[in-house]
N, C-alpha and C positions, 0 to 999 in steps of 0.2 A: 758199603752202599754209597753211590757219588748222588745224591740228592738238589736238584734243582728244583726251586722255589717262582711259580709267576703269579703275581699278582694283581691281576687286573683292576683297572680303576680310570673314572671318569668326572672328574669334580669331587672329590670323595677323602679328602685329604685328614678329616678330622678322625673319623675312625682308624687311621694307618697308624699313628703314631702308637698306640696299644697293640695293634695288631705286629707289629715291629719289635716293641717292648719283649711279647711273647716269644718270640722268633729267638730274638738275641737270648733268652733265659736256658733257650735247650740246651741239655747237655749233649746232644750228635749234633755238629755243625754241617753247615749246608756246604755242597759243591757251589753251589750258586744261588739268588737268589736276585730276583729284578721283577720292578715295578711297570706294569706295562698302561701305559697312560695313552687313553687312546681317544685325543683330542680334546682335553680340556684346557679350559681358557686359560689366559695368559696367567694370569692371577694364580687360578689353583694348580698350574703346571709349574708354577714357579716352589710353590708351598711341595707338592708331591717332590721335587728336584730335592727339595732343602732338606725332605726325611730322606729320602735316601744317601746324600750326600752325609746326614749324622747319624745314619746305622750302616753308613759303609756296603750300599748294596749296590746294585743295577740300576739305572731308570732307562727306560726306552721310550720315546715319546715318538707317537704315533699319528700323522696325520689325519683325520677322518673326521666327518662329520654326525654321524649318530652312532650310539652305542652299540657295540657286536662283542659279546666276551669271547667269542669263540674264536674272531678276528684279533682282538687284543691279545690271547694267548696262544693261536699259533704262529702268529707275526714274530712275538717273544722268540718263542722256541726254536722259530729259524735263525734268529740271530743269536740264541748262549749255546756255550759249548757242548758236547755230548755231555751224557751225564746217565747212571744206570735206571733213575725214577727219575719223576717229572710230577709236582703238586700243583693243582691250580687251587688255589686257596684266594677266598672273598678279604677284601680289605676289611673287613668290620668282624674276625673272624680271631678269638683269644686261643693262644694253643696253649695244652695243659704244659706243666715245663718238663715233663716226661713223654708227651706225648711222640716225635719224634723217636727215643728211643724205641715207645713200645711198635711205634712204625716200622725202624728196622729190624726188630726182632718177626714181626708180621709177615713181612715182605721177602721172608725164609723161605716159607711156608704158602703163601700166597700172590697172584698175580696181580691183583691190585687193592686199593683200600680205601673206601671213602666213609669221609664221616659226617656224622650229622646234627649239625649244629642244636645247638640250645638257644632261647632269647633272652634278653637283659635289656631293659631301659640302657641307652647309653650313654646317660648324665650319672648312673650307679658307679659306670668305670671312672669317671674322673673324682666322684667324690669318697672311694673309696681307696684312690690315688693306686692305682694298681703296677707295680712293680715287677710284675714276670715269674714272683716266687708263688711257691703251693699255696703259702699264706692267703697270698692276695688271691690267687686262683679261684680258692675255695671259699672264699666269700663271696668273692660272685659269682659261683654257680649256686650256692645258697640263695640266692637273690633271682636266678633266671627259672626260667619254665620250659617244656619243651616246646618245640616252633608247631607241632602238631603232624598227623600222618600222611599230608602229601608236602613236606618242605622243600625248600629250596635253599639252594646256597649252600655252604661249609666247607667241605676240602675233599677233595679226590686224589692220589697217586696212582700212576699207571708210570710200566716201565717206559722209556724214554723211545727204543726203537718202535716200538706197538705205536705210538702215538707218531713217529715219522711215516713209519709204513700206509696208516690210514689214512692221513691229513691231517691229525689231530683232535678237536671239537668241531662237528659241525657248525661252522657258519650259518648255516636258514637255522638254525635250532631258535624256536621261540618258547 
């Protein structure tokens, strides 16, 4: 499985740096993986630049003036390589450090995979210094609760041509 990674974000720099953390811990590595920063000020495009630049990923900086995720991640998509899945995953979003694996073992068997986040204060992640291993993991899912039954956010994989063939995310999506 050739696994590309986008990660949308808009101002949003403080959450990445765990979300990153997680990333780098899996044991299946990414085809690819880039941050799609779509429009934020000079400040925080500088900060979103500098994690990418220290987890060795993508940044794509996106001109626009209000937030569109669906814009921010097909804009991505047009510009990295092919790749057999395609994850949109939220900046504020901890991956188990198996979870990738049991993804492509999933992705045998299944057309696509999304998952659904849990919450956490997220002063819990810096004061529990969280590191990417099970350890850290699981103390803070000890700590979170579920987001509840209509949530929002967490991560989706679809294969890579499915998401070319349609457009990808609907842009009017509110």
């Amino acid at each position: 499985m050739k696994l590309g990674i986008v990660i949308t974000n808009r101002n949003r720099p403080e959450p990445l740096s765990a979300c990153l953390t997680s990333l780098a811990a899996q044991t299946v590595h990414t085809h690819w993986v880039c941050i799609s920063d779509l429009g934020s000020s000079k400040i925080e495009a500088r900060k979103l630049r500098g994690l990418a630049e220290e987890f060795a990923v993508s940044y794509l900086r996106i001109e626009h003036h209000e937030w569109n995720k669906g814009l921010a991640f097909n804009t991505t998509l047009k510009h990295m390589s092919p790749c057999s899945h395609v994850m949109q995953l939220d900046a504020d979003m901890l991956l188990h450090p198996g979870l990738l694996a049991t993804l492509q073992n999933d992705l045998r068997t299944n057309d696509c995979v999304v998952h659904v986040p849990r919450d956490i204060d997220p002063r819990q992640v810096g004061r529990l210094r969280y590191d990417g291993g099970v350890g850290g993991f699981t103390r803070l899912l000890g700590k979170s609760a579920p987001r509840g039954p209509y949530c929002v956010g967490g991560c989706a994989t679809f294969p890579h041509q499915w998401l070319m063939d349609t457009g990808g995310i609907d842009e009017a999506f509110v």
